[in-house]
C-alpha positions in Angstrom: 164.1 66.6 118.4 165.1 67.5 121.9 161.9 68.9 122.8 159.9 65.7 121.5 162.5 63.9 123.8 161.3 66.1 126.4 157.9 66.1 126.1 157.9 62.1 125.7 159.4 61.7 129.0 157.4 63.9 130.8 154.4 61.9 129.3 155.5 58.9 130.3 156.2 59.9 133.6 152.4 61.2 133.9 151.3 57.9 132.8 153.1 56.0 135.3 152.1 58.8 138.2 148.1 58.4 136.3 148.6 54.5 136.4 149.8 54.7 140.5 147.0 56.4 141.5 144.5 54.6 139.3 145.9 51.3 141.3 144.5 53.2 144.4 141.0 53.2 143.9 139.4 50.7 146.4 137.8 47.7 145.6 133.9 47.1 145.8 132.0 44.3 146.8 129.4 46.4 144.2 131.6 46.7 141.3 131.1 45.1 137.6 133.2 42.8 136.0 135.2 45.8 134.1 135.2 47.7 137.8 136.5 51.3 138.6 140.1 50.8 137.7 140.1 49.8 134.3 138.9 53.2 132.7 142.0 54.8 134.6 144.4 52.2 133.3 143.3 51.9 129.7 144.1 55.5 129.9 147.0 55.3 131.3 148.3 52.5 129.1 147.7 54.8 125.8 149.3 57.8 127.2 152.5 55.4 127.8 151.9 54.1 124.1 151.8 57.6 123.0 154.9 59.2 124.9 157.3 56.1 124.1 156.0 56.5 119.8 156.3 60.3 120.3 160.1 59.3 121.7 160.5 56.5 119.2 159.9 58.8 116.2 161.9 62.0 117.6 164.9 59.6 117.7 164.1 58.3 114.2 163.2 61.1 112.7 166.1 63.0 110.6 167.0 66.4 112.5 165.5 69.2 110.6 167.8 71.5 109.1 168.9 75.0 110.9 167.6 77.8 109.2 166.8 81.3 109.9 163.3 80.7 110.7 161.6 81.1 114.2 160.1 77.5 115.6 156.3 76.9 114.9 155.1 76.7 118.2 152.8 78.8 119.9 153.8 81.3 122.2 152.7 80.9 125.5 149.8 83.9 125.9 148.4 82.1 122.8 148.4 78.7 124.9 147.5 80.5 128.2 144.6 81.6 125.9 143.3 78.0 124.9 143.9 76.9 128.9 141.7 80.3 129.9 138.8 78.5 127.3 139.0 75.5 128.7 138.9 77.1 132.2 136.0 78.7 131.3 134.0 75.4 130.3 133.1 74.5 133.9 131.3 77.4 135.4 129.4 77.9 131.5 128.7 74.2 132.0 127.6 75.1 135.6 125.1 77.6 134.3 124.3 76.7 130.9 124.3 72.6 130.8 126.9 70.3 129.3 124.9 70.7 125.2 125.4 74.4 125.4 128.6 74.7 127.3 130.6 72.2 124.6 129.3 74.0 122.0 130.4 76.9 122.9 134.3 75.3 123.8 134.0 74.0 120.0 133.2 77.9 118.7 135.0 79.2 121.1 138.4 77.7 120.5 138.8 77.9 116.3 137.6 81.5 116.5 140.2 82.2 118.6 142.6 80.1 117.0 141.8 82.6 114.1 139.9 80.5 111.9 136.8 82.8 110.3 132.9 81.8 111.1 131.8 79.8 108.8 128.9 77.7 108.1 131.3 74.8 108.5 132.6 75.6 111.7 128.8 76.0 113.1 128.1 72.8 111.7 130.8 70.7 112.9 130.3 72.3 116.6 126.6 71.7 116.8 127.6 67.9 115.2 130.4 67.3 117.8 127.8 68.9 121.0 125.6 66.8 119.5 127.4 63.6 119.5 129.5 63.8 122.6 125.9 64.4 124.4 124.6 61.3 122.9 128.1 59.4 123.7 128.1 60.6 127.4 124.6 61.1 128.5 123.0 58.1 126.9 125.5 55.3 125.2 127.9 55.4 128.2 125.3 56.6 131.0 127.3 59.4 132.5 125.7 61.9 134.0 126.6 65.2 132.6 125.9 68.6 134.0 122.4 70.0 133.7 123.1 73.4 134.3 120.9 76.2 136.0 119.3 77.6 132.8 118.4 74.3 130.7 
């Protein structure tokens, strides 16, 4: 419960640091009607909603009963690990392209999270490359990396 506490807090703080700095951005005689800001505070809006219904249900929520077994949390080489992957996307998407680069992040991080290759797996990470190309490159317009190689 404490640690749900915690983390809630420190969420909500990083929404309302997030929210400060999205009220920065300048305003342009070129923008839209949406403009630059409101990407930045939508996000920082549901990172608020999330922290204060992560705090809402820790304090709700009955405190689990003490027993002899060890917390189900990963360790931290194990999230150092997924952080090191992550790392890694930007100079693969640097060199390979933004396709090829996410689909190795959606390999990549199962297979180290232990799960076993599977025809599943490699369907669900070409799908997901797949559709968060489409979403970013073409539905939303953002330019994504093109990488040296493709």
């Amino acid at each position: 419960m404490k640690k749900d506490l915690a983390g809630s807090a420190i969420l909500l703080v990083v929404a309302a640091v997030y929210y400060a700095a999205a009220t920065e951005i300048p305003v342009s005689a070129l923008e839209d009607q949406i403009g630059p800001r409101a990407l930045p505070t939508a996000v920082a809006l549901l990172m608020g909603i999330v922290a204060l219904v992560i705090g809402m249900r820790s304090l709700i929520s009955a405190p689990a009963a003490v027993s002899g077994e060890k917390d189900a949390e990963a360790p931290w080489p194990r999230a150092l690990g997924i952080l090191a992957i992550g790392a890694l996307y930007i100079p693969v998407a640097t060199v390979a392209g933004y396709w090829p680069a996410l689909l190795l992040l959606l390999i990549a991080v199962p297979l180290y999270e232990g799960m076993k290759p599977s025809w599943r797996l490699a369907a669900v990470s070409v799908g997901g490359a797949t559709f968060f190309w489409l979403l970013f490159g073409y539905v939303l317009g953002v330019q994504q990396p093109e990488g040296m190689l493709f």
